[in-house]
C-alpha angles and dihedrals in degrees: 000000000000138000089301114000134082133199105207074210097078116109106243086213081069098054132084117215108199125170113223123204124153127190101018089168091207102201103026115159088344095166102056106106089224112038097020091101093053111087082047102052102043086046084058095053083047095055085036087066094051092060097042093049096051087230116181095224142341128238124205121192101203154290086068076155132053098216132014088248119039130185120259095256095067087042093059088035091059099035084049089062106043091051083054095049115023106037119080150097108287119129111254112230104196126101110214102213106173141081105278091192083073105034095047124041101225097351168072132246099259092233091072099040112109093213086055132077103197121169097169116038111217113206121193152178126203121246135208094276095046102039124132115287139173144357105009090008092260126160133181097269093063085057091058086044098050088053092042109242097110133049095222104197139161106042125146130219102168096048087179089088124011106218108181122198118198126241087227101200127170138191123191090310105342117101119183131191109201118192125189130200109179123212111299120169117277086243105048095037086055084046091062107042085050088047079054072235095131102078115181106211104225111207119254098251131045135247100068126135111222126200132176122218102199136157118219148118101283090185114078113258109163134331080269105032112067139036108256107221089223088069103065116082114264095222077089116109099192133008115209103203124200139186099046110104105206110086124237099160096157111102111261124195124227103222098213098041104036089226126133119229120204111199110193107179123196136315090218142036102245091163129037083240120138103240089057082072092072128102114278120227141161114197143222110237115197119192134194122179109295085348132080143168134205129209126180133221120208105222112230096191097075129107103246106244112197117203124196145166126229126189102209094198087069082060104037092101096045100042096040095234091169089065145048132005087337088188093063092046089062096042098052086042091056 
C-alpha cells in the first residue's frame, strides 16, 4: 500500500481503516425551509460510509459545528447520529498506547470507557467556527466529549507554546502517531513556529506512522494569514488538512518535506465561492505499517452547486446596461 498502490497480500488484521471528513458545518443555515436539511444529511452519509466500510475510527478535522454555539436542535440532531451510527457492539480493534491525561483534556478515550458502547471511535479537532468560547473556554465538542460520543483532541489552553502529544494506537502491526493541532489564529499560530514554540513529541521507538490533524488556511493569504506547509516538521507521514472547502482529497506530496497533504473540504456549500462547487468526498485511509492508501468516496447526498462566470460587457448591448435600473437587469439576468 502506498499513495496510490495496493498489494491484495497485506493482512487486513495489520491495517487500520479510518474515515476521514473536515468541516461538516452541522446547523448551517438550519432554519431555511429548502437547504436547512443539508449539513445533517450529508453528515449522515458520511457517518453511513464509516459503517459500511467496517472502518476502525474516524477522524474529523474541524468545524464539525457552524457556529461555536449551536442550537439545540443541531445538538440533538447530532447527538442523534452519532448514537445511530457509532454506538454497538462491534469489537474495537485498536490498542490505545499512549498517556490520556495528556491526549484528552478531562477524559478518556470512550472505547474504553465501561458506561459506553462504542463500535466505531470518532476523533476531532475544532475549527474556526466551533472553536472554545466563553465563560470556562467550552465549545460544543467538550460537550460530546463529556457524554462520550466524540475523541476531542488537540485543544490548547497555554497558547504561549503549542506541546502535542501524540494519541499512539496500534493495531496487529500497524502502529499510528496522531497529532492534533486544533484551529489558532493565522497570526498567532505564525507567531509561535517562528518563535520555534510549537514542539511535536516523536514517540521513543521507531516504526510509527505519524499523521496531523490541523485546521488552518492552506492558500496563501498573507505572510501572517495562512500555515506554510514548509513550517511543519517533515518526520510527518500525512497531513490531514482542514478548514479549506475545496476538496483535494487525493494525497499530495510536498516536495521538500516528503510529506502527503489530504485536503477534505467540506460536506456542505456554506459561500457562493468557486471552489464550493466542487465534488464533495470523504475518504477511506488505509494504513500498514509505513504504507497507506486513500481512497475517496463522492458523496451523493449533496445539493449540486454550480458555479460560472459571466462577463456583463458581452451582454451591455443586449441587456441595455447604460440605461435604466442597471441592478435589476442583472439580477433578473442572472
Amino acid at each position: 500500500m502506498s499513495a496510490g498502490t495496493q498489494s491484495s497480500a497485506i493482512d487486513p488484521d495489520d491495517t487500520m481503516k479510518i474515515l476521514i471528513a473536515s468541516d461538516v458545518h452541522l446547523g448551517y443555515n438550519e432554519k431555511d425551509v429548502i437547504r436547512g436539511e443539508d449539513s445533517f444529511i450529508a453528515f449522515e452519509e458520511v457517518l453511513q460510509h464509516a459503517l459500511e466500510n467496517d472502518v476502525d475510527a474516524v477522524i474529523l478535522g474541524g468545524d464539525l459545528f457552524h457556529i461555536a454555539n449551536p442550537s439545540t436542535n443541531t445538538l440533538n440532531r447530532c447527538t442523534r447520529l452519532l448514537k445511530t451510527y457509532m454506538l454497538g457492539d462491534k469489537p474495537i480493534k485498536l490498542e490505545f498506547l499512549s498517556d490520556q491525561n495528556e491526549n484528552f483534556l478531562e477524559s478518556t478515550v470512550n472505547y474504553e470507557d465501561p458506561n459506553m458502547n462504542i463500535a466505531i471511535p470518532v476523533f476531532s479537532i475544532h475549527g474556526n467556527h466551533d472553536d472554545p468560547s466563553g465563560f470556562g473556554r467550552i465549545s460544543s465538542l467538550d460537550l460530546l466529549s463529556t457524554n462520550g460520543y466524540v475523541n476531542y483532541f488537540g485543544k490548547w489552553t497555554d497558547l504561549t507554546k503549542i506541546n502535542i502529544s501524540p494519541i499512539l494506537l496500534k493495531k496487529g502491526e500497524t502502529k499510528l502517531a496522531l497529532y492534533g493541532l486544533s484551529y489558532i489564529s493565522d497570526a498567532r499560530l505564525a507567531r509561535l513556529f517562528n518563535e520555534a514554540k510549537v514542539f511535536l513529541e516523536k514517540p521513543e521507538d521507531a516504526g510509527w506512522f505519524n499523521i496531523m490533524v490541523l485546521h488552518q488556511n492552506r492558500a496563501d493569504r498573507g505572510p501572517k494569514n495562512y500555515l506554510p506547509e514548509k513550517s511543519l516538521p517533515g518526520f510527518l507521514d500525512l497531513v490531514i488538512w482542514g478548514h479549506e472547502h475545496d476538496c483535494r482529497i487525493i494525497p499530495e506530496e510536498n516536495p521538500a518535506k516528503k510529506f502527503y497533504v489530504s485536503q477534505p473540504g467540506s460536506t456542505v456549500a456554506t459561500s457562493l465561492a468557486e471552489g464550493e462547487s466542487i465534488d464533495k468526498c470523504c475518504g477511506i485511509l488505509s494504513i500498514h505499517k509505513s504504507l497507506f492508501r486513500l481512497d475517496p468516496i463522492k458523496l451523493q447526498t449533496v445539493r449540486p452547486f454550480v458555479f460560472e462566470t459571466v462577463n456583463l460587457v458581452e451582454f451591455a448591448d443586449e441587456l441595455q446596461l447604460d440605461e435604466g435600473d442597471v441592478q435589476q437587469k442583472v439580477q433578473n439576468f442572472a
